[in-house]
C-alpha positions as CSV (number, residue, x, y, z in Angstrom):
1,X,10.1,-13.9,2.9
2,X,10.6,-16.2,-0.4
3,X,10.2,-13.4,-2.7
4,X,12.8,-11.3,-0.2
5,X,15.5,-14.3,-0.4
6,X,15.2,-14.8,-3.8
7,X,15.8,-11.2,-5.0
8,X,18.4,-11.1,-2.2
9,X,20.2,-14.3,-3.0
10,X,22.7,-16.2,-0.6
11,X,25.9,-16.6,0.7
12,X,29.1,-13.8,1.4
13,X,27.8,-11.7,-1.4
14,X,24.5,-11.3,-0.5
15,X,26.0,-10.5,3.0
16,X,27.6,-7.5,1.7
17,X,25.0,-6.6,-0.5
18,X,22.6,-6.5,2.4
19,X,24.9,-4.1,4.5
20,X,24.8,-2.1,1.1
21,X,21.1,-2.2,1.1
22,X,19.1,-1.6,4.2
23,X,16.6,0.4,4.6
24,X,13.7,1.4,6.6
25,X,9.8,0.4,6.4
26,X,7.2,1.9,7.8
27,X,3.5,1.2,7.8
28,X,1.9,4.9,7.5
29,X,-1.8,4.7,8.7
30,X,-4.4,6.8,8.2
31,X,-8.3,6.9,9.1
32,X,-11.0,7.6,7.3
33,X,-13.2,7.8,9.8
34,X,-13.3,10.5,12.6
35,X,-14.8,7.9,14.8
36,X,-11.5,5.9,14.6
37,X,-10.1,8.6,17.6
38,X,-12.6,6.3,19.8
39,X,-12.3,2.8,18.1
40,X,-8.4,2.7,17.9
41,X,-8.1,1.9,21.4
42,X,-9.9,-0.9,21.4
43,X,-7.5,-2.2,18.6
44,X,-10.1,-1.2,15.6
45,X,-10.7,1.1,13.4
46,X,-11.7,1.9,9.2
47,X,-8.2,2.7,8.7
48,X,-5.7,3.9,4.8
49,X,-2.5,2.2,5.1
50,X,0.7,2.9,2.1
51,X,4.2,1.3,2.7
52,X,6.8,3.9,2.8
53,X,10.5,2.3,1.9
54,X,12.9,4.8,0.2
55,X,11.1,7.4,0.0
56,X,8.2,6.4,-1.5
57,X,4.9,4.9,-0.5
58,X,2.8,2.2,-1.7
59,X,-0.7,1.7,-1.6
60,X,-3.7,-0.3,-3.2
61,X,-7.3,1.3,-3.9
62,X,-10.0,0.0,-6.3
63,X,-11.0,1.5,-9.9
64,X,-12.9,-0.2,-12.4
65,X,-10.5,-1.6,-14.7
66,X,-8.4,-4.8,-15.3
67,X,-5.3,-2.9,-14.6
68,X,-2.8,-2.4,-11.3
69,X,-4.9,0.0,-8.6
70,X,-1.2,-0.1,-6.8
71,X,0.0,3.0,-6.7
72,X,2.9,5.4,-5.3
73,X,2.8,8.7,-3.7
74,X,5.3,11.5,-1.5
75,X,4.6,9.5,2.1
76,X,2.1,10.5,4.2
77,X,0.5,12.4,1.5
78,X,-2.4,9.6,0.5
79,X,-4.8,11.1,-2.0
80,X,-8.7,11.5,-1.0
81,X,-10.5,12.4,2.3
82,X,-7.9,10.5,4.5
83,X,-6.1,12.2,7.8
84,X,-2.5,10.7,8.9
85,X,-3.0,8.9,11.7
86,X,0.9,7.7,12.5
87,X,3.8,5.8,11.2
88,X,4.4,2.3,12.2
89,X,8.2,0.8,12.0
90,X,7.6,-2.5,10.5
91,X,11.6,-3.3,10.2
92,X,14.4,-3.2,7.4
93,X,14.7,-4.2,3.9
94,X,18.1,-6.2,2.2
95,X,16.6,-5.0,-1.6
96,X,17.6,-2.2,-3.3
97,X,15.3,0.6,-4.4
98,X,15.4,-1.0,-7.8
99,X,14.2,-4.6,-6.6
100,X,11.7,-3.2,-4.4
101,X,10.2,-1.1,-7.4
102,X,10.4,-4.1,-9.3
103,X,8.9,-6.3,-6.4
104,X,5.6,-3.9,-6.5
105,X,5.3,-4.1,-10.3
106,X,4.8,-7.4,-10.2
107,X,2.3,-7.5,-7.2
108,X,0.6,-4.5,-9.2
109,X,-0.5,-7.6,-11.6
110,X,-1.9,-9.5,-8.5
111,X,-3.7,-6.5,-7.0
112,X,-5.8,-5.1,-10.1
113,X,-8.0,-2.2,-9.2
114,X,-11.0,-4.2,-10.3
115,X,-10.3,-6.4,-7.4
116,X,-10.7,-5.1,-4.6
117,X,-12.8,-5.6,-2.2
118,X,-13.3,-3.6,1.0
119,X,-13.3,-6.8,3.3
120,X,-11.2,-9.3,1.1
121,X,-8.6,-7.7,-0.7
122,X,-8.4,-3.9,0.4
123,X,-5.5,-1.1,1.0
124,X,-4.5,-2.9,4.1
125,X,-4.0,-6.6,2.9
126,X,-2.1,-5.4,0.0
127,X,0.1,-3.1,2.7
128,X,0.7,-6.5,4.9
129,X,1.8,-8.3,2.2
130,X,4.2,-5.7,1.0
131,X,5.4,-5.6,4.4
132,X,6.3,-9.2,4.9
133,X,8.0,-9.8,1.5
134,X,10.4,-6.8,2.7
135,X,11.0,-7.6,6.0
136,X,9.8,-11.0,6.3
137,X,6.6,-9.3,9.5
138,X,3.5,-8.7,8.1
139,X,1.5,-5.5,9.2
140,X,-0.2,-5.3,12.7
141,X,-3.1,-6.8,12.8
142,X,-5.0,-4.0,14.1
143,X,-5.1,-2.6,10.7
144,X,-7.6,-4.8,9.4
145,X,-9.2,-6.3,12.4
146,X,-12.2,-4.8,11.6
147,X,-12.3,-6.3,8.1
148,X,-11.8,-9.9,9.6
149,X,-14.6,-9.4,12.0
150,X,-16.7,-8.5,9.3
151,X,-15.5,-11.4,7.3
152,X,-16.7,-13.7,9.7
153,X,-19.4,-12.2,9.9
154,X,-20.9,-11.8,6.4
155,X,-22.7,-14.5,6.2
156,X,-25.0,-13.3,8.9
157,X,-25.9,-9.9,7.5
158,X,-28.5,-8.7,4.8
159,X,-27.1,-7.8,1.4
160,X,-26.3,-4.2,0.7
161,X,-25.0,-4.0,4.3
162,X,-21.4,-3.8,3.2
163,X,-21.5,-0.6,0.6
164,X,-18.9,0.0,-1.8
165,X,-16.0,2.1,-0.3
166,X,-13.9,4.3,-2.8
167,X,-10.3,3.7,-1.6
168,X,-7.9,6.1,-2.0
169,X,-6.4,6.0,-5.4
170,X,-5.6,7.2,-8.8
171,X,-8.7,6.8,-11.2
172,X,-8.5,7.0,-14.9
173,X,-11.6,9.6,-15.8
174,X,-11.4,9.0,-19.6
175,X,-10.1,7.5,-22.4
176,X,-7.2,9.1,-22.9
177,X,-6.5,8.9,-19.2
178,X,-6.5,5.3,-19.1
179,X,-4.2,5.1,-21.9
180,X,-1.6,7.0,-19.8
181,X,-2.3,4.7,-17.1
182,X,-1.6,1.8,-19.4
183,X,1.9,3.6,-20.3
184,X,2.4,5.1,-16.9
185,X,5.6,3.7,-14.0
186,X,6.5,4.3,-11.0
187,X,8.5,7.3,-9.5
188,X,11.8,7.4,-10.4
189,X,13.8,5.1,-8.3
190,X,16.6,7.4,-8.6
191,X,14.5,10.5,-7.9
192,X,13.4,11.3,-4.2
193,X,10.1,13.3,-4.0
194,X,10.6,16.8,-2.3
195,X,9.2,17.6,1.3
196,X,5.4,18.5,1.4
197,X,4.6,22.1,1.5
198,X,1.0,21.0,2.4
199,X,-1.8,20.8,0.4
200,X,-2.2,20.2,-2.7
201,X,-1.3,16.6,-2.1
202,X,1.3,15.3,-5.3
203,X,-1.1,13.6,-7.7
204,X,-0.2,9.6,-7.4
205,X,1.2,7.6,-9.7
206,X,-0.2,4.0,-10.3
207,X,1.7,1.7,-11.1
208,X,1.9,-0.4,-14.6
């Protein structure tokens, strides 16, 4: 909410610039398990989740480098073994599509892809927190309720029972790769991706 009010500023101005600048978030979910079709309505699941807001959407996965594992894709079109569950109105942004791309820059420095961690800091916590500095509502909770059991549970089960999951995300396979990555931005904020055709999915983008 901070970050949301600062970029957005105050008084009459910021009035008008919010009726200039509203758009849409949605939470777009997706399961990696096929055994979330049973779990989900108990309020669980081993769920994706990517912020769509303009056009684009967000997400966080892991990698082994010191660098941003945010990335951006065409919503609803996550990279990896993933199946779109549903889309999840969260509520309305007052930034422009400049400010948000420049909102999810800077987080990009906060969530590195050498940081995450399936129960700590995974696709979902990064989603919630992208949601609340937009709209001032963090995700539902469902999303990573499964995460925060196992959280407070961790201290009760035997090492190597919580394996490394590869996120979905864009992974630099060489050298040269990761010195694109270094150089790489976001999608155009004046561009809007096309419509999906189906697969293949667009290649995503992460974010520097």
């Amino acid at each position: 909410m901070q970050e949301r009010q600062r970029l957005a500023g105050g008084g009459p101005q910021s009035h008008q610039r919010s009726q200039r600048h509203r758009a849409e978030v949605f939470l777009n979910v997706y399961d990696l398990l096929q055994q979330n079709d049973y779990t989900y309505w108990c309020g669980i699941g081993v769920f994706h989740s990517g912020v769509e807001v303009y056009g684009v959407e967000y997400a966080f996965g892991g990698h082994e480098f010191d660098t941003p594992g945010v990335f951006a894709t065409n919503p609803r079109e996550a990279p990896g073994t993933v199946a779109w569950r549903e889309a999840v109105p969260v509520g309305f942004t007052d930034l422009s599509q400049e400010e948000v791309h420049a909102l999810v820059q800077r987080m990009g420095q906060e969530y590195k892809g050498n940081r995450y961690h399936l129960l700590q800091m995974n696709c979902n916590h990064f989603s919630s927190d992208l949601c609340a500095r937009l709209t001032g509502q963090p995700a539902p909770a469902w999303i990573n309720r499964l995460a925060s059991i196992a959280v407070s549970l961790h201290c009760l089960l035997p090492q190597g029972w919580v394996p490394p999951l590869r996120p979905p995300t864009a992974v630099p396979l060489s050298a040269q790769d990761l010195e694109q990555q270094e150089r790489s931005r976001l999608l155009d904020p004046f561009e809007q991706p096309g419509p999906s055709e189906g697969p293949p999915r667009s290649a995503p983008q992460l974010i520097a």
